[in-house]
C-alpha positions in Angstrom: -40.3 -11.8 231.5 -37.0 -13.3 233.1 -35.3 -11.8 236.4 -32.2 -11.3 236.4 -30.2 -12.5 239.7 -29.2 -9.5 240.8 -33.1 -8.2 240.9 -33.8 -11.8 243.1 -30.9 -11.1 245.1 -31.6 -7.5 245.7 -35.4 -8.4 246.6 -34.4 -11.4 249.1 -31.8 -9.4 250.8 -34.7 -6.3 251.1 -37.2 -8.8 252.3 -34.5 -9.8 255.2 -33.4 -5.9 256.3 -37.7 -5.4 256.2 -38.1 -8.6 258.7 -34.8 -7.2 260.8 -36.4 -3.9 261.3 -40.2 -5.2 261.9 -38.3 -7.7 264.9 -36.4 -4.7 266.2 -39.4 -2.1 266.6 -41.6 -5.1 267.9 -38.9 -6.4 270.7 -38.7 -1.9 271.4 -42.3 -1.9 271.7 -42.8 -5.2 273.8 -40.1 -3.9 276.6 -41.3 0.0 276.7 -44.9 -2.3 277.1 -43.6 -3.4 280.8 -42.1 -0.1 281.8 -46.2 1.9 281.7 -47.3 2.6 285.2 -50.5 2.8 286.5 -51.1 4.9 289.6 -52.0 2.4 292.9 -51.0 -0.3 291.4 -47.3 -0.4 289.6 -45.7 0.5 293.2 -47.2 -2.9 294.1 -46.0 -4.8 291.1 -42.6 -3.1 290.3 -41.4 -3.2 293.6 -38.0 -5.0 294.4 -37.9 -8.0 296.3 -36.2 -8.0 299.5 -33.5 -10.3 299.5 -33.9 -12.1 303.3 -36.9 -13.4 304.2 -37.9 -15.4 307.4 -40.3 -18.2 306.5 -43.0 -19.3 308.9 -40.8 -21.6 310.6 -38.0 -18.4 311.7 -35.7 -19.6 308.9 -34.3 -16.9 307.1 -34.5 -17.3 303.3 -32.3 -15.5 301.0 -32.7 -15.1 297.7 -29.7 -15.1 295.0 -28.9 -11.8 293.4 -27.0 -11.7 290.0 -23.0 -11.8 290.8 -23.5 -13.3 294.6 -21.7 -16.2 295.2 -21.9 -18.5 298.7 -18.9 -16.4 300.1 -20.4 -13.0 299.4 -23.8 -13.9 300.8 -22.0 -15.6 304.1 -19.9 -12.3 304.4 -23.0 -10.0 304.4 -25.2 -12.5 306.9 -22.6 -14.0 309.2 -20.0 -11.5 308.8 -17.6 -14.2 307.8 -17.1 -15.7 304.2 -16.0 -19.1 306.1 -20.0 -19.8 306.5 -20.4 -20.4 303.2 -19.8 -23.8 304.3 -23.1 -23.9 306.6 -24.9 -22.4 304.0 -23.8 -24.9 301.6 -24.6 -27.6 303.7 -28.1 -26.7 305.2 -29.3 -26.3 301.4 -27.5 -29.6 300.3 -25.9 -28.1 297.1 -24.1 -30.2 294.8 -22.2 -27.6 293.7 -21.8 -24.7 295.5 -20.1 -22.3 293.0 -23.0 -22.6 290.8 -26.1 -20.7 292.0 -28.9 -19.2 290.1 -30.5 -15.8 290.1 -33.8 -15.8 292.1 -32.6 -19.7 294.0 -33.9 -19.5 297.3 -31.3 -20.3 299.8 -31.9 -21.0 304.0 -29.0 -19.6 306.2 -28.7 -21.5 309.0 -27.8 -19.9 312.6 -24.5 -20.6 312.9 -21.7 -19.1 314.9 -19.3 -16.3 312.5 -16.4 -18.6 311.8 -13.1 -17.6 312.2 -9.6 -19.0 310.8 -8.5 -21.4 312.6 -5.3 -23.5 312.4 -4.3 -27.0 313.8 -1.9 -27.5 316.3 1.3 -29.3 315.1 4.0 -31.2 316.6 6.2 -27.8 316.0 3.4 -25.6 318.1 4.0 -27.9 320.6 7.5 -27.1 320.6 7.4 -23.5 321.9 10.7 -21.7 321.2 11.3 -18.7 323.6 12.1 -15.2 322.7 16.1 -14.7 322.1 18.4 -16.2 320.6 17.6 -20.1 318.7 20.0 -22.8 317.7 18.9 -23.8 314.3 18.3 -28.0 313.7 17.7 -30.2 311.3 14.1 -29.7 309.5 14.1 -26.1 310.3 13.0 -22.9 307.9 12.0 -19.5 309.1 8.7 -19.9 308.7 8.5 -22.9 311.4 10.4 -20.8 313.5 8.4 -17.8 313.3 5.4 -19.8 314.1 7.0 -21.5 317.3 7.8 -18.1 318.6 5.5 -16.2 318.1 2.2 -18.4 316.5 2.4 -16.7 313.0 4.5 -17.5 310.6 4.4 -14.3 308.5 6.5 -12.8 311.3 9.6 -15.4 309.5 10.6 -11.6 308.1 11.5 -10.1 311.3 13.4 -13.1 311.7 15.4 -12.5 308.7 15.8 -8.7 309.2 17.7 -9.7 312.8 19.7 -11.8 311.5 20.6 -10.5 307.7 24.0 -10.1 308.7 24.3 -13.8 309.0 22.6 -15.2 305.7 21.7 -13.7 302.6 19.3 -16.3 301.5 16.6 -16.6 303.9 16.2 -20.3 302.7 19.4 -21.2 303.4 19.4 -22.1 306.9 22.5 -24.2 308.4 22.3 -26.4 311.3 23.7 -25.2 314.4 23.4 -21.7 313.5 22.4 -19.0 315.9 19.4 -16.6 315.2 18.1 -13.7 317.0 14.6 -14.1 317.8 13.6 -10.1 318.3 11.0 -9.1 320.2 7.7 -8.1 318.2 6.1 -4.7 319.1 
């Protein structure tokens, strides 16, 4: 007796939903398997790990948690994302945007960094509170941070003075600026 190739077709593609459904109840079975606890024992077992450890040496060891990356950790522990750098560098990483779940880490003690910023020739150059003579090389923004150490404060530059320029860019040499006083 011949079969035809829809009856082999039919029979393979059976066989295959058959295997599907055996892997699906087995892979069911096998997690349900690690969720069973057993009275005095699975608070032992299924407890969660704590996160910062001190080793026997006073080192605190930190263990990485799915979605942490160096900056997160150094913001929780040092209160300061900018210690992701000592981190970094007390556990040697190659590269430090790639960590792995349960990768034991050491934080170092280290100070909380802040931002800090260099001193320039311009910070040098301390322009007092008034009224400022624009020169060559000038922009708001190196203004603002002569006067007054920030240059975000270039805007209150601009709002005193709106009346001379439209274009904040467009500084001309020689011009006068009001340099207001910040509250």
């Amino acid at each position: 007796m011949k079969k035809s190739t829809e009856e082999v077709v039919s029979m393979f593609l059976g066989l295959v939903v058959v295997v599907v459904a055996v892997g699906l109840i087995f892979t069911y079975f096998q997690r349900k398997r690690g969720e069973i606890t057993v009275p005095g024992v699975s608070e032992t077992i299924n407890k969660p790990t704590e996160t910062v450890v001190k080793n026997e040496s006073g080192e605190i060891i930190y263990t990485v948690k799915k979605s942490d990356s160096l900056w997160k950790i150094a913001e929780v522990n040092y209160g300061s994302g900018y210690n992701w750098v000592d981190i970094s560098k007390s556990n040697k990483l190659r590269n430090p945007e790639k960590l792995l779940v349960g990768q034991k880490l050491i934080l170092p003690k280290a100070e909380k960094r802040l931002i800090t910023t260099t001193t320039s020739k311009q910070n040098l150059n301390k322009i007092e509170i008034g009224t400022y003579k624009v020169v060559k090389g000038d922009s708001l923004w190196k203004i603002a941070v002569r006067a007054y150490g920030d240059g975000y404060q270039w805007v209150q530059i601009w709002k005193s003075n709106k009346t001379k320029f439209r274009d904040p860019n467009k500084l001309e040499i020689g011009m006068e600026l009001i340099l207001p006083k910040l509250n």
